[in-house]
DSSP file (Angstrom, degrees, kcal/mol; ACC not computed):
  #  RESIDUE AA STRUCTURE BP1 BP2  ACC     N-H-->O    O-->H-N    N-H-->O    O-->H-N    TCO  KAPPA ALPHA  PHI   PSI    X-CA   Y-CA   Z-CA
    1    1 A X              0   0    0      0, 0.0     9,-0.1     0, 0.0     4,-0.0   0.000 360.0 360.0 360.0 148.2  -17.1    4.6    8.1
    2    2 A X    >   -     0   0    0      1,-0.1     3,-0.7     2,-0.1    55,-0.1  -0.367 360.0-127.7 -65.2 149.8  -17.6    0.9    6.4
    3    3 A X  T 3  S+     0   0    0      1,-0.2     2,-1.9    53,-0.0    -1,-0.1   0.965  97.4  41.5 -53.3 -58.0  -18.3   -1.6    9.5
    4    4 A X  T 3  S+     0   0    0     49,-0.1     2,-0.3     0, 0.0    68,-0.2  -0.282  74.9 149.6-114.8  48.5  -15.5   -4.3    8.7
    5    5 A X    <   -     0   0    0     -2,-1.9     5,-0.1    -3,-0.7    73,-0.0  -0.709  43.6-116.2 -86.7 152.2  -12.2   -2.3    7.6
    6    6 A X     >  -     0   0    0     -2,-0.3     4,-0.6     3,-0.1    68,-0.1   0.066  32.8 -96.3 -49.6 179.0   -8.8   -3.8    8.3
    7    7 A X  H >> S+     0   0    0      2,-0.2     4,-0.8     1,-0.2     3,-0.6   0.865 120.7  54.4 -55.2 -60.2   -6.6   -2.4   10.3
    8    8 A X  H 34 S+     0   0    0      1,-0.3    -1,-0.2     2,-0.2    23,-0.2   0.332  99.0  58.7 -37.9 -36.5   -4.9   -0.9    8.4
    9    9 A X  H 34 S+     0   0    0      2,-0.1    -1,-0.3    21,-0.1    -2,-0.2   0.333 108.5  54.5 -87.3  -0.9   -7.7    1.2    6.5
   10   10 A X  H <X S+     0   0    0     -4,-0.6     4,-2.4    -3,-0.6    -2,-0.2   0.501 103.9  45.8 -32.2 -37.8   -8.5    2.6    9.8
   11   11 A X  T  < S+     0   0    0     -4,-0.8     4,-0.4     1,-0.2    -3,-0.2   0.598 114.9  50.5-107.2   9.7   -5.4    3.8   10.7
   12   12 A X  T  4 S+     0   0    0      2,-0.1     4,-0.3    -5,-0.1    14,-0.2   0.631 107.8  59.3 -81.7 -22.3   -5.3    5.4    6.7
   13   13 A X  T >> S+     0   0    0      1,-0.2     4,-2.8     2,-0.2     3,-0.7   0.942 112.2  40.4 -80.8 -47.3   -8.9    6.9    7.6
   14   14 A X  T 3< S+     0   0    0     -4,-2.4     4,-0.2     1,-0.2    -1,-0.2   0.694 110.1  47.9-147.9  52.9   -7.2    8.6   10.3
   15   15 A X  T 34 S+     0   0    0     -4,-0.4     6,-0.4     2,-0.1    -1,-0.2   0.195 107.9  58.9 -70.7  -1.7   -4.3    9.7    9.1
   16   16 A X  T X4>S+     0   0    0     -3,-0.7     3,-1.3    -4,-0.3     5,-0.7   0.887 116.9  49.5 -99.5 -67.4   -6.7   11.0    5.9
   17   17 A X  T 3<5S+     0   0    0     -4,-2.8    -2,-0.1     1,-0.3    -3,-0.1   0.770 106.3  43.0  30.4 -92.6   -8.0   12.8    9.2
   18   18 A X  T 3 5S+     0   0    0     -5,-0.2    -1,-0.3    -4,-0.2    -2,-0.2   0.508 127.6  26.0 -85.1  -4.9   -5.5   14.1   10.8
   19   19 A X  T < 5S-     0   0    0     -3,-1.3    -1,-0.2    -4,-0.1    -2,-0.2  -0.327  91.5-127.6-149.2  16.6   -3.5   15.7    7.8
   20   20 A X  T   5 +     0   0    0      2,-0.0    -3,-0.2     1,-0.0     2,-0.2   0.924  67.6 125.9  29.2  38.6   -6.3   16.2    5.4
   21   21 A X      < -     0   0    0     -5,-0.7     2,-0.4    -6,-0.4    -2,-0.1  -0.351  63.7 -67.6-105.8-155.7   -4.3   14.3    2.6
   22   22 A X    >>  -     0   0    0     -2,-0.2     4,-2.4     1,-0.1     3,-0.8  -0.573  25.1-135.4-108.4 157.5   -5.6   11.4    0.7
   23   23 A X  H 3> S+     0   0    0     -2,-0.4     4,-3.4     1,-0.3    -1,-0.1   0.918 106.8  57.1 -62.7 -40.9   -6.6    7.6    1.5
   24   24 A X  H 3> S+     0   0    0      2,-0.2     4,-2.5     1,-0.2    -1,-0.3   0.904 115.3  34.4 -58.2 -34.1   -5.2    6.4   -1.0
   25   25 A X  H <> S+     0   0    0     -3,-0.8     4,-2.8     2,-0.2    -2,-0.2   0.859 119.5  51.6 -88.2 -46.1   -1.9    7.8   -0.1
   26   26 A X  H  X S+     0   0    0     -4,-2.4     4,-7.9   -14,-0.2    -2,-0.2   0.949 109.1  49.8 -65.4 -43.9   -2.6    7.4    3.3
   27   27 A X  H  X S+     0   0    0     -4,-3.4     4,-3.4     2,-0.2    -2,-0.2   0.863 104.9  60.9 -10.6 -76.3   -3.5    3.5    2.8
   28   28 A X  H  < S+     0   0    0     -4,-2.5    -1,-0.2     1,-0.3    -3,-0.2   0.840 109.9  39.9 -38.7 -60.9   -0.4    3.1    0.8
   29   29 A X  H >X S+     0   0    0     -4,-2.8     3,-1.9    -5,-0.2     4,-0.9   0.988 110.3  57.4 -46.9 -57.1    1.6    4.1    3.9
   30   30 A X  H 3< S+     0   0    0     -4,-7.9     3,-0.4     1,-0.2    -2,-0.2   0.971 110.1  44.5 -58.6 -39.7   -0.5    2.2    6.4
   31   31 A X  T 3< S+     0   0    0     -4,-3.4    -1,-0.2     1,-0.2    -2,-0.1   0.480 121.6  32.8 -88.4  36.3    0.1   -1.3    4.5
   32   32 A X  T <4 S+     0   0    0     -3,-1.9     2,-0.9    -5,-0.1    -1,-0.2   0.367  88.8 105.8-160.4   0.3    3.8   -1.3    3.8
   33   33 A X  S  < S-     0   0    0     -4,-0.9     3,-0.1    -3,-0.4    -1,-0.0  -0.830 106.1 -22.0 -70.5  83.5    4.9    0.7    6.9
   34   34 A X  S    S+     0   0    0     -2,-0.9     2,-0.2     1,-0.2    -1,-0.1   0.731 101.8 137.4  81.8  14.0    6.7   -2.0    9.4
   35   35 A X        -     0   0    0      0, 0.0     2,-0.6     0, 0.0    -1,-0.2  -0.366  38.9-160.4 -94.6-175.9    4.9   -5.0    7.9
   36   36 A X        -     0   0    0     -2,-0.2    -3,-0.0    -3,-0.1    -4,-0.0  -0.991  37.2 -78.9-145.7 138.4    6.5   -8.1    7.2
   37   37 A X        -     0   0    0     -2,-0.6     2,-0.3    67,-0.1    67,-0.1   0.076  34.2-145.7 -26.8 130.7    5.0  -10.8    4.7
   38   38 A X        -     0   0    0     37,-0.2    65,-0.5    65,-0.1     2,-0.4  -0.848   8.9-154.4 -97.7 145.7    2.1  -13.3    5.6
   39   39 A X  E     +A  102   0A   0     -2,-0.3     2,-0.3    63,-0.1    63,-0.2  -0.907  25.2 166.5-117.6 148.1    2.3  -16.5    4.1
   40   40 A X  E     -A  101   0A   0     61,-2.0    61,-0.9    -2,-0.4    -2,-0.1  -0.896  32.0-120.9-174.2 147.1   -0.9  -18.0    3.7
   41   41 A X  E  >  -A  100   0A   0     -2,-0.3     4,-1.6    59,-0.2    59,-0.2  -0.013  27.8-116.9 -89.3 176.5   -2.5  -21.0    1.8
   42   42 A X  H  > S+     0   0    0     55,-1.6     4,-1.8    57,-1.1    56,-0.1   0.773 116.1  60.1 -41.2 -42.2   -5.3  -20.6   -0.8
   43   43 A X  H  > S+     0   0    0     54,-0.8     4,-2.8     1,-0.2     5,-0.2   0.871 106.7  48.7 -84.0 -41.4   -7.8  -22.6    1.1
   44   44 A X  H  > S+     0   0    0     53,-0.2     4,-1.7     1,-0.2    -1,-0.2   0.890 117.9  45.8 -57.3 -38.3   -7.2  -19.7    3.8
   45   45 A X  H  X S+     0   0    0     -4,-1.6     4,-2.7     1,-0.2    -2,-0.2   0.941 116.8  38.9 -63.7 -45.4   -7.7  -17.2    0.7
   46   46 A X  H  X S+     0   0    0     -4,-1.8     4,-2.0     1,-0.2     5,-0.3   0.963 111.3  66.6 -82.1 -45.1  -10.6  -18.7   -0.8
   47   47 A X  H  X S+     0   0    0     -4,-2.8     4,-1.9     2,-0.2    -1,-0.2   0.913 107.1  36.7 -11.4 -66.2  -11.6  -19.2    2.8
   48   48 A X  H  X S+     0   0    0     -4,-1.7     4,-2.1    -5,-0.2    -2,-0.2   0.883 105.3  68.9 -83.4 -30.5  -12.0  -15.6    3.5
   49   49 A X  H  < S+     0   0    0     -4,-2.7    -1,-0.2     2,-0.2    -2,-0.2   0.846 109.9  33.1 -61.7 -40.6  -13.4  -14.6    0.2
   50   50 A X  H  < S+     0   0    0     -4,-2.0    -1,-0.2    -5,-0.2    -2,-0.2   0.635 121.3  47.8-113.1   7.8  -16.6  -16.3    0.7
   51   51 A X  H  < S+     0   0    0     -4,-1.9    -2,-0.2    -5,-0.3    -3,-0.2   0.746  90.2 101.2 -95.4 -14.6  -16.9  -15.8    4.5
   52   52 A X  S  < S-     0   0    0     -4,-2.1     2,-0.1    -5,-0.1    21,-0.0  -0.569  78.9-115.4 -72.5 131.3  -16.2  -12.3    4.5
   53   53 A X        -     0   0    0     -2,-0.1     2,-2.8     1,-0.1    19,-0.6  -0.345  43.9 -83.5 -78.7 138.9  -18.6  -10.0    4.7
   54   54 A X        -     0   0    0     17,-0.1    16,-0.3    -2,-0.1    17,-0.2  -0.083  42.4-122.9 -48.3  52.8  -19.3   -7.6    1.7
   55   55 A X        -     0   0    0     -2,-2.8    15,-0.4     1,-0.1    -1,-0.1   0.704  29.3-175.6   9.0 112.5  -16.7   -4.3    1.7
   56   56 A X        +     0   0    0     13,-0.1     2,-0.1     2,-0.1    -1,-0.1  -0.084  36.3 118.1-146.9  17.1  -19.2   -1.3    1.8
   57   57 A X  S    S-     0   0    0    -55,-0.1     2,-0.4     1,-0.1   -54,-0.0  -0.575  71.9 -97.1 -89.7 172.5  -16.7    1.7    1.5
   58   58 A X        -     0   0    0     -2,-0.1     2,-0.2     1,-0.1    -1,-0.1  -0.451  37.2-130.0 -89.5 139.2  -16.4    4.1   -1.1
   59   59 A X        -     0   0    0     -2,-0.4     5,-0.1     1,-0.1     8,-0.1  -0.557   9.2-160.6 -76.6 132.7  -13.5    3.4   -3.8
   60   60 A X  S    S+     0   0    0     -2,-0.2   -36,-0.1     1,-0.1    -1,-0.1  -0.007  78.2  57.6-118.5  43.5  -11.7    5.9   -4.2
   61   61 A X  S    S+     0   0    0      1,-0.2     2,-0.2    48,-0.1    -1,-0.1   0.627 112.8  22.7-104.1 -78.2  -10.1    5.0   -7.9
   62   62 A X  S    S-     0   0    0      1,-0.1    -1,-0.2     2,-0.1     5,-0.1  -0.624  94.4 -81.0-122.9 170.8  -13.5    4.7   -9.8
   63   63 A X    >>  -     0   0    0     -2,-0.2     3,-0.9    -3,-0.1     4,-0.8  -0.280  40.9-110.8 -66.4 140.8  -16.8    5.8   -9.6
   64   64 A X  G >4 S+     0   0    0      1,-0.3     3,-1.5     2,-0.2    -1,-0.1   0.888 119.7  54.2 -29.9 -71.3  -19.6    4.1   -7.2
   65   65 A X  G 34 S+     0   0    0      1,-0.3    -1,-0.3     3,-0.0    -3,-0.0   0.822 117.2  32.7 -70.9 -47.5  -21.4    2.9  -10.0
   66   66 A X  G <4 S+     0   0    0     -3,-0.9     2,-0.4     2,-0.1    -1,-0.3   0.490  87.8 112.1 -80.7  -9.6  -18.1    1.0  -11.8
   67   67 A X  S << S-     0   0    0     -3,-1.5    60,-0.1    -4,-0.8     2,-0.1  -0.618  71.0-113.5 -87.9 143.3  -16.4    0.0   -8.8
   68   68 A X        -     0   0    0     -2,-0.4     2,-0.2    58,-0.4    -2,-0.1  -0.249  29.0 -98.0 -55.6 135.1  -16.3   -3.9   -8.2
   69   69 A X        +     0   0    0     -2,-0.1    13,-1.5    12,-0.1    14,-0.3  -0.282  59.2 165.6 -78.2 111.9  -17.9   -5.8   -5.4
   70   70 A X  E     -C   81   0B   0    -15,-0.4     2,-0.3   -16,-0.3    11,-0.3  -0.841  30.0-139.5-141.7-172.2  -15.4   -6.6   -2.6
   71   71 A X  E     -C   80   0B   0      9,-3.3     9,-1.3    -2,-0.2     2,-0.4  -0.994  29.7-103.5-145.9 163.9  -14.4   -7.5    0.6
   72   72 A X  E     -C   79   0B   0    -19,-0.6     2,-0.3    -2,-0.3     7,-0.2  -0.479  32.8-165.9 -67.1 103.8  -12.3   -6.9    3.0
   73   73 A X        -     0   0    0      5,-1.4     5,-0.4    -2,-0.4   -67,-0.1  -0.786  21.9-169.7-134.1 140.8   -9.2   -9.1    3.5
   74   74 A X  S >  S+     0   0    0     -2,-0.3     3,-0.9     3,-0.2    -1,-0.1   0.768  89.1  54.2 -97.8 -23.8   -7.0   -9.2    6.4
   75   75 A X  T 3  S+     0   0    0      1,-0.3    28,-0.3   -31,-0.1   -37,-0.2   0.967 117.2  35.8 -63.1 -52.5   -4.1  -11.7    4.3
   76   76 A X  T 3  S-     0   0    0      2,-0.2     2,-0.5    26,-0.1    -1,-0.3  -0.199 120.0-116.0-105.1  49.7   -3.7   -9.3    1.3
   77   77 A X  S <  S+     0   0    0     -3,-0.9   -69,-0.2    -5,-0.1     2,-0.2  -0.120  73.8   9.8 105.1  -0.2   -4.1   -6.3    3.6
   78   78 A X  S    S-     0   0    0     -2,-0.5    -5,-1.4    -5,-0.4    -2,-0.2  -0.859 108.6 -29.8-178.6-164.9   -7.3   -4.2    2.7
   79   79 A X  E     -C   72   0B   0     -7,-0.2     2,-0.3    -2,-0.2    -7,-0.2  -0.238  58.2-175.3 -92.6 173.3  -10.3   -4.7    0.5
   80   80 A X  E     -C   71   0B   0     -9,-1.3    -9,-3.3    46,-0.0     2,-0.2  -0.978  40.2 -92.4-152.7 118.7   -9.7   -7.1   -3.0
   81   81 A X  E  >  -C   70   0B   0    -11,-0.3     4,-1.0    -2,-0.3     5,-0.3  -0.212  27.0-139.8 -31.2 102.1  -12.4   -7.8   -5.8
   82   82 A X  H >> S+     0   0    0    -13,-1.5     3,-1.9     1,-0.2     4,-1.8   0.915 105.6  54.3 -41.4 -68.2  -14.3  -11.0   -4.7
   83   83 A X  H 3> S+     0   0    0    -14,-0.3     4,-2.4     2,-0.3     3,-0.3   0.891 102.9  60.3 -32.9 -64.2  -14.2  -12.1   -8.8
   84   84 A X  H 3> S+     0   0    0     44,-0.6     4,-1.3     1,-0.3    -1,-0.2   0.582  97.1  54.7 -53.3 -14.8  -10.3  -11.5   -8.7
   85   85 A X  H <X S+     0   0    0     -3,-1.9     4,-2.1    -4,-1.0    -1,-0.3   0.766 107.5  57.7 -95.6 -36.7   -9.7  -14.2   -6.0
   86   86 A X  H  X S+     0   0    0     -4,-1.8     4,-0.7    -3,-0.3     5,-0.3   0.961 106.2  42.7 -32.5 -59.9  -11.5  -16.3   -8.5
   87   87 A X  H >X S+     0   0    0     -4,-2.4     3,-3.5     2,-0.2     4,-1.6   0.983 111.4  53.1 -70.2 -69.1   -9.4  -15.9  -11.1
   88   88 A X  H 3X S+     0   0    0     -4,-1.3     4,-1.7     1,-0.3    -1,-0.2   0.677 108.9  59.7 -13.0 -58.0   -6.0  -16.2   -9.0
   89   89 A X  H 3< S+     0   0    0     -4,-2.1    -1,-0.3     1,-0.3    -2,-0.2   0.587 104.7  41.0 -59.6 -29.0   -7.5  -19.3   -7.9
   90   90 A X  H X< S+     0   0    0     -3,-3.5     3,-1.3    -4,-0.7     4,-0.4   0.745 106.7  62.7 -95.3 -39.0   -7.9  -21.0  -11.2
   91   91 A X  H 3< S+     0   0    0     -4,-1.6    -2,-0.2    -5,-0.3     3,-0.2   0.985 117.3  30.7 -46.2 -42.2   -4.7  -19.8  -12.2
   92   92 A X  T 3< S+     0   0    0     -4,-1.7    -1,-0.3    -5,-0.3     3,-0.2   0.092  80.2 110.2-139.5  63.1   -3.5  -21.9   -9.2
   93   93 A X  S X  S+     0   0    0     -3,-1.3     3,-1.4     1,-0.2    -1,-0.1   0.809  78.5  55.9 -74.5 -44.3   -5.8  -24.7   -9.1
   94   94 A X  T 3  S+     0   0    0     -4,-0.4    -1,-0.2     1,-0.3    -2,-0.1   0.826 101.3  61.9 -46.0 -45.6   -3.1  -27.2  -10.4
   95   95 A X  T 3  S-     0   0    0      1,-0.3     4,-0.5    -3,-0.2    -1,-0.3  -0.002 113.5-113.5-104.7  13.0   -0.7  -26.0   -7.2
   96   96 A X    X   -     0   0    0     -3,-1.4     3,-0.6     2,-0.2    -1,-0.3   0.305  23.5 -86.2  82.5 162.0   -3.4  -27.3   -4.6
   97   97 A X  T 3  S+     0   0    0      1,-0.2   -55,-1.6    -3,-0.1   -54,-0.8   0.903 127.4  65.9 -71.1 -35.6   -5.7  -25.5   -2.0
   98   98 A X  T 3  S+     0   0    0    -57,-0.2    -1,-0.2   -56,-0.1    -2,-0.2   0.739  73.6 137.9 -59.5   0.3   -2.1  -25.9    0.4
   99   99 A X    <   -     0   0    0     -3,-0.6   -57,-1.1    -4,-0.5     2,-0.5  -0.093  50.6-136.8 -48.1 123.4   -0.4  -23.6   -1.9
  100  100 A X  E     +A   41   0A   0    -59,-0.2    17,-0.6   -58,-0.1     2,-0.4  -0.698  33.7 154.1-103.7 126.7    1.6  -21.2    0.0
  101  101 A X  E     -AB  40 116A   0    -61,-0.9   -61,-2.0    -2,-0.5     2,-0.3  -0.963  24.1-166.6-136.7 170.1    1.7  -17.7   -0.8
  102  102 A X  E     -A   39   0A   0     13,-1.7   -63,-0.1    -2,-0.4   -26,-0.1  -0.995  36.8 -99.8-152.5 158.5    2.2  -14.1    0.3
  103  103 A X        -     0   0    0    -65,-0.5    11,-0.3   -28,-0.3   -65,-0.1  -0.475  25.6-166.8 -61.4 152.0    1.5  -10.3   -1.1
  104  104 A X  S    S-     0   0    0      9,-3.4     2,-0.3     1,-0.3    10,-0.2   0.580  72.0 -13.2-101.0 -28.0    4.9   -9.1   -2.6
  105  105 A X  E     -D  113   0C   0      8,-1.4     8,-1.8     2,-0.0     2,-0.4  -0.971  55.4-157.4-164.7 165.5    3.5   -5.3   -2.7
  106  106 A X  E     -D  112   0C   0     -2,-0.3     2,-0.5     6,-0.2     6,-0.2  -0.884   3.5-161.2-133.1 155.6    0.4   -3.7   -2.4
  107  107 A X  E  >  -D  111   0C   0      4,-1.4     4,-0.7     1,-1.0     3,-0.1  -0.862  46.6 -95.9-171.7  95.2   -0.1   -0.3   -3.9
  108  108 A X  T  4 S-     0   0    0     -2,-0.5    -1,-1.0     1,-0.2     3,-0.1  -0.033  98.0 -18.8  17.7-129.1   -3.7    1.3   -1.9
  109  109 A X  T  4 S+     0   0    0      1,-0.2    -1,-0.2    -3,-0.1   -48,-0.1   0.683 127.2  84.8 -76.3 -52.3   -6.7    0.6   -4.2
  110  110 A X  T  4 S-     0   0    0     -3,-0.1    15,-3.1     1,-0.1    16,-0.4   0.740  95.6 -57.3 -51.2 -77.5   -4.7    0.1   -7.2
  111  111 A X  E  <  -DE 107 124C   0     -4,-0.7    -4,-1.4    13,-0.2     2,-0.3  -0.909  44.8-163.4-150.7-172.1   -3.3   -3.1   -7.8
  112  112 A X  E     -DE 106 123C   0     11,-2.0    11,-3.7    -2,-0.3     2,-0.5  -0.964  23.1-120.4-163.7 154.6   -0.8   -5.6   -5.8
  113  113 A X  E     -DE 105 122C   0     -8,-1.8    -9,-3.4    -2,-0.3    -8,-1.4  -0.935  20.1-159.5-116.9 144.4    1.0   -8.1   -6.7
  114  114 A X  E     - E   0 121C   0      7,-0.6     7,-1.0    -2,-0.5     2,-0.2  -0.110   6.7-163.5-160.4 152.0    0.5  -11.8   -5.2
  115  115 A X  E     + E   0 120C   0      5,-0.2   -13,-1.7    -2,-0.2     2,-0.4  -0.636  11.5 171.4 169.4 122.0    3.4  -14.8   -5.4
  116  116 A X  B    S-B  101   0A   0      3,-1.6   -15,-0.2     1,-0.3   -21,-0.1  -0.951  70.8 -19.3-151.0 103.6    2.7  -18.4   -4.8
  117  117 A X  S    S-     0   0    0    -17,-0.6    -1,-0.3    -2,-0.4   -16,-0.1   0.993 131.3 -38.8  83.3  73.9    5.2  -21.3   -5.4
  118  118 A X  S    S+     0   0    0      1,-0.2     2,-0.5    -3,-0.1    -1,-0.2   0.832 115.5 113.6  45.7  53.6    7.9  -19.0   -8.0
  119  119 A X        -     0   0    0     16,-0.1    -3,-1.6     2,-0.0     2,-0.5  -0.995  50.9-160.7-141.1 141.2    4.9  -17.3   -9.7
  120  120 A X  E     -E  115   0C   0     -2,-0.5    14,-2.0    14,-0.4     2,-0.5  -0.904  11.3-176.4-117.9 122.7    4.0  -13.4   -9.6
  121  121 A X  E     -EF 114 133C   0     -7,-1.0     2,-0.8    -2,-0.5    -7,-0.6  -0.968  21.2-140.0-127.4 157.0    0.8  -12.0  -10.4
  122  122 A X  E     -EF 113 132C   0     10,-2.5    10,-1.7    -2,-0.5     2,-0.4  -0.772  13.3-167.2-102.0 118.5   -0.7   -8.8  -10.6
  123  123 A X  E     -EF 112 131C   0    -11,-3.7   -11,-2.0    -2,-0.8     8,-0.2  -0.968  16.1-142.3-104.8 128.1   -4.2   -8.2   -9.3
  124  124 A X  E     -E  111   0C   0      6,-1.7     6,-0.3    -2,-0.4   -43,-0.3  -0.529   8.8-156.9 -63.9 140.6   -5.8   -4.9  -10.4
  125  125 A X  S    S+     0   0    0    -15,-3.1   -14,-0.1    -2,-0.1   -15,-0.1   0.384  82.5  49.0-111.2  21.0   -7.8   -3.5   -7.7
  126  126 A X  S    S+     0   0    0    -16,-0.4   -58,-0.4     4,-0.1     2,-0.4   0.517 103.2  77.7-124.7  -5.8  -10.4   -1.2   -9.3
  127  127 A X  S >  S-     0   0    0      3,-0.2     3,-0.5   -60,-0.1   -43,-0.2  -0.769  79.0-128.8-103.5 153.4  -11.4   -3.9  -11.8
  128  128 A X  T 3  S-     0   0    0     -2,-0.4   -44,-0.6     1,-0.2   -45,-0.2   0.851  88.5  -1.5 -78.4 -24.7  -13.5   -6.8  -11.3
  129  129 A X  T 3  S+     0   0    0    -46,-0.2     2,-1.2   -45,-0.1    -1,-0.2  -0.373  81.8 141.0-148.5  52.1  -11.5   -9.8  -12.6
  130  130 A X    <   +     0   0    0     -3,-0.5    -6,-1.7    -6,-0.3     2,-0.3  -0.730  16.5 144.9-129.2 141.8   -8.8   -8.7  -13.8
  131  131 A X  E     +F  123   0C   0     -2,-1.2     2,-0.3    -8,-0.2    -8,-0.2  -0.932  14.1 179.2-120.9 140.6   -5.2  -10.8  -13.2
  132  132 A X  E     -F  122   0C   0    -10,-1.7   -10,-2.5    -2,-0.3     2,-0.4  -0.977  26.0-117.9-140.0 175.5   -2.3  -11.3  -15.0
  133  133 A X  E     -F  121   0C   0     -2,-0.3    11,-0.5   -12,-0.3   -12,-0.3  -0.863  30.3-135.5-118.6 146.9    0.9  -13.3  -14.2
  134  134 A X  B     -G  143   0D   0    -14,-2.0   -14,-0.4    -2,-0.4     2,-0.3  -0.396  29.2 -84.6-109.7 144.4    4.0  -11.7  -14.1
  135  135 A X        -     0   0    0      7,-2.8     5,-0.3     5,-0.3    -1,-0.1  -0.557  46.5-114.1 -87.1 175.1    7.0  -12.4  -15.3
  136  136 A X  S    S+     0   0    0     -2,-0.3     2,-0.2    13,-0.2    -1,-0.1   0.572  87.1  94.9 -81.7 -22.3    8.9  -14.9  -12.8
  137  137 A X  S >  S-     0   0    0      1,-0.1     3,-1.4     2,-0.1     2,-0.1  -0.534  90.4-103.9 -78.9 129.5   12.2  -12.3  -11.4
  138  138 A X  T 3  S+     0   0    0      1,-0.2     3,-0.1    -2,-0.2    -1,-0.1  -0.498 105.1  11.7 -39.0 119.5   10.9  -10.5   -7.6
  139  139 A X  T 3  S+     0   0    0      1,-0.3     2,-0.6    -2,-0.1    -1,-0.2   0.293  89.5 140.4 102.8   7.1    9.9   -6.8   -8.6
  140  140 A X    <   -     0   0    0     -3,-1.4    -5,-0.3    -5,-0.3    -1,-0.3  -0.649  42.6-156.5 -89.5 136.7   10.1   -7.4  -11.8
  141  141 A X        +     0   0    0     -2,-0.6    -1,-0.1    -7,-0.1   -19,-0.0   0.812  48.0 125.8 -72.0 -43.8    6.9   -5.3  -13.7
  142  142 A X        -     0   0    0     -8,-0.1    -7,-2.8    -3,-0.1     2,-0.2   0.255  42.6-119.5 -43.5 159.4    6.6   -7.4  -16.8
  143  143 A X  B     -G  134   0D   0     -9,-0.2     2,-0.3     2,-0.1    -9,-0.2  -0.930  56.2  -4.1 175.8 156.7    4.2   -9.0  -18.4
  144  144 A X  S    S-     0   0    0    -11,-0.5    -9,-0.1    -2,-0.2   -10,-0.1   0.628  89.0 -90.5 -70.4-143.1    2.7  -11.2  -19.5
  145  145 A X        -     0   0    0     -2,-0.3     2,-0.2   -11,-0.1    -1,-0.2  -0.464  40.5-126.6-104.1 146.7    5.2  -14.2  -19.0
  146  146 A X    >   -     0   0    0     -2,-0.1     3,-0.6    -3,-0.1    -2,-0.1  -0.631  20.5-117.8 -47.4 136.1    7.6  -14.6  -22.1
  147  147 A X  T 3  S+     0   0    0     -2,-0.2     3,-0.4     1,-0.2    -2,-0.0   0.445 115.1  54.5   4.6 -38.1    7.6  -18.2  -23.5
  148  148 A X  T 3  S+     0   0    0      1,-0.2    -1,-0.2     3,-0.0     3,-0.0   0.017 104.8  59.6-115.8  19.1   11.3  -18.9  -22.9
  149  149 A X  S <  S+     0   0    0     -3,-0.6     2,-0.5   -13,-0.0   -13,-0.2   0.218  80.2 100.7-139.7   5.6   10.7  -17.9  -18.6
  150  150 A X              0   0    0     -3,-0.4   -15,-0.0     1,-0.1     0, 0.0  -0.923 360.0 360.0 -88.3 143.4    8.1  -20.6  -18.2
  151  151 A X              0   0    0     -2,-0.5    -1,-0.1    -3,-0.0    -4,-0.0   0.134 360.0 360.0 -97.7 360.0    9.7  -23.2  -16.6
């Protein structure tokens, strides 16, 4: 088992365990089961992205050899492509390191999406930088942003 998983991929590893189903599945459950949003600032994000030590479990989306170097983050709830917090970050470098944000959903390995001062993005989690911004309505799946919904 990786040294530094969340909480929350522990208690997917054994429930993957205990019912022989899958992590991913189990994951899913563990981070959206009885939580309630974290708000937390950038500087906390960016914080944890370069003190966190490197994530060293197996991905279970893509192959060893294609999956992206990450680490394990207790704010957005399990591990998150080191590269992807880059990009997020320049996306809302203008909005200050206090910039307050929180996950709006999280979906295992796969992607989650991210919302910080009326702006949504979607972080893929099985790629190394990839982000995109969302359009602006809560849940809503589009993307990218329309012209006529930037404010």
């Amino acid at each position: 088992m990786p040294r530094n998983q969340s909480t929350a991929a522990q208690r997917a590893r054994e429930a993957q365990r205990a019912t022989d189903g899958k992590y991913t599945t189990a994951l899913r459950e563990a981070t959206s089961v009885g939580t309630s949003p974290i708000v937390f600032s950038l500087r906390e994000l960016l914080a944890e992205c370069t003190t966190s030590p490197e994530w060293t479990g197996d991905h279970p989306e893509v192959d060893a050899e294609w999956a992206p170097r990450m680490f394990d983050s207790a704010l957005l709830g399990g591990p998150v492509p080191h590269k992807s917090i880059l990009r997020l970050t320049g996306y809302l470098a203008a909005a200050g390191l206090s910039a307050q944000m929180m996950v709006e959903s999280r979906d295992g390995f796969n992607d989650m999406v991210v919302a910080c001062g009326g702006r949504r993005f979607r972080v893929l989690l099985f790629q190394d930088d990839w982000v995109a911004e969302l359009c602006l309505i809560p849940r809503c799946d589009r993307y990218p942003v329309a012209e006529a919904l930037i404010p």
